[in-house]
C-alpha positions as CSV (number, residue, x, y, z in Angstrom):
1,X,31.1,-4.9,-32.2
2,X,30.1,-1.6,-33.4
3,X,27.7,-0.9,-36.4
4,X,28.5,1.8,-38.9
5,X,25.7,3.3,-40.5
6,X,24.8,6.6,-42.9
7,X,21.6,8.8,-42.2
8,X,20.6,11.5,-44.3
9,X,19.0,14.6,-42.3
10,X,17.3,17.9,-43.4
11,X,17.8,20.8,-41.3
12,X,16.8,24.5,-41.4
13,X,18.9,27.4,-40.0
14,X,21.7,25.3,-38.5
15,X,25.3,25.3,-39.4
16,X,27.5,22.1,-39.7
17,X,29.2,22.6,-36.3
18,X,25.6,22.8,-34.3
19,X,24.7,19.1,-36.0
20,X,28.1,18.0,-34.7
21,X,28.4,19.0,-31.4
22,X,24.6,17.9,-30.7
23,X,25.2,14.6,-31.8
24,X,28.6,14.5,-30.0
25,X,26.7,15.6,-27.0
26,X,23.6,12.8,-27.0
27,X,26.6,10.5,-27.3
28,X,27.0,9.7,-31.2
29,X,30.7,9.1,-32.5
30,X,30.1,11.3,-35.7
31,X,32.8,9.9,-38.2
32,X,32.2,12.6,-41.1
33,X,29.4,15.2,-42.1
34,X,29.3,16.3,-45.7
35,X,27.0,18.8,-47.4
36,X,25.3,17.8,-50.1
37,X,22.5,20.0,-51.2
38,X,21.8,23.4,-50.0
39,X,18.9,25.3,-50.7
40,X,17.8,29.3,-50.0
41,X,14.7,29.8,-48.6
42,X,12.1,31.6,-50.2
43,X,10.7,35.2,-49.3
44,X,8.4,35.1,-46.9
45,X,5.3,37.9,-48.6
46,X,4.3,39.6,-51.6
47,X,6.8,40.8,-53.8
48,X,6.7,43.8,-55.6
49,X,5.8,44.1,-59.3
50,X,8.2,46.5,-61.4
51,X,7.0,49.1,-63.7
């Protein structure tokens, strides 16, 4: 019998359709991806001050 179960991962720079198709490819039946939190990344460097 098969187990359903929910993970949670973080990821940085990839795009819904790269998670998918990796999992798909190391043989995991994804059933759904959602989105929940996305989050910019910061500048890398100093920034400059205004005057």
């Amino acid at each position: 019998m098969a187990t359903n179960s929910n993970f949670m991962l973080k990821v940085t720079d990839a795009k819904l359709p790269d998670i998918q198709k990796a999992l798909q490819q190391a043989g995991i039946t994804v059933r759904s991806i959602i989105e929940v939190f996305k989050e910019e990344g910061k500048a890398e460097g100093k920034t400059e001050e205004a005057k």
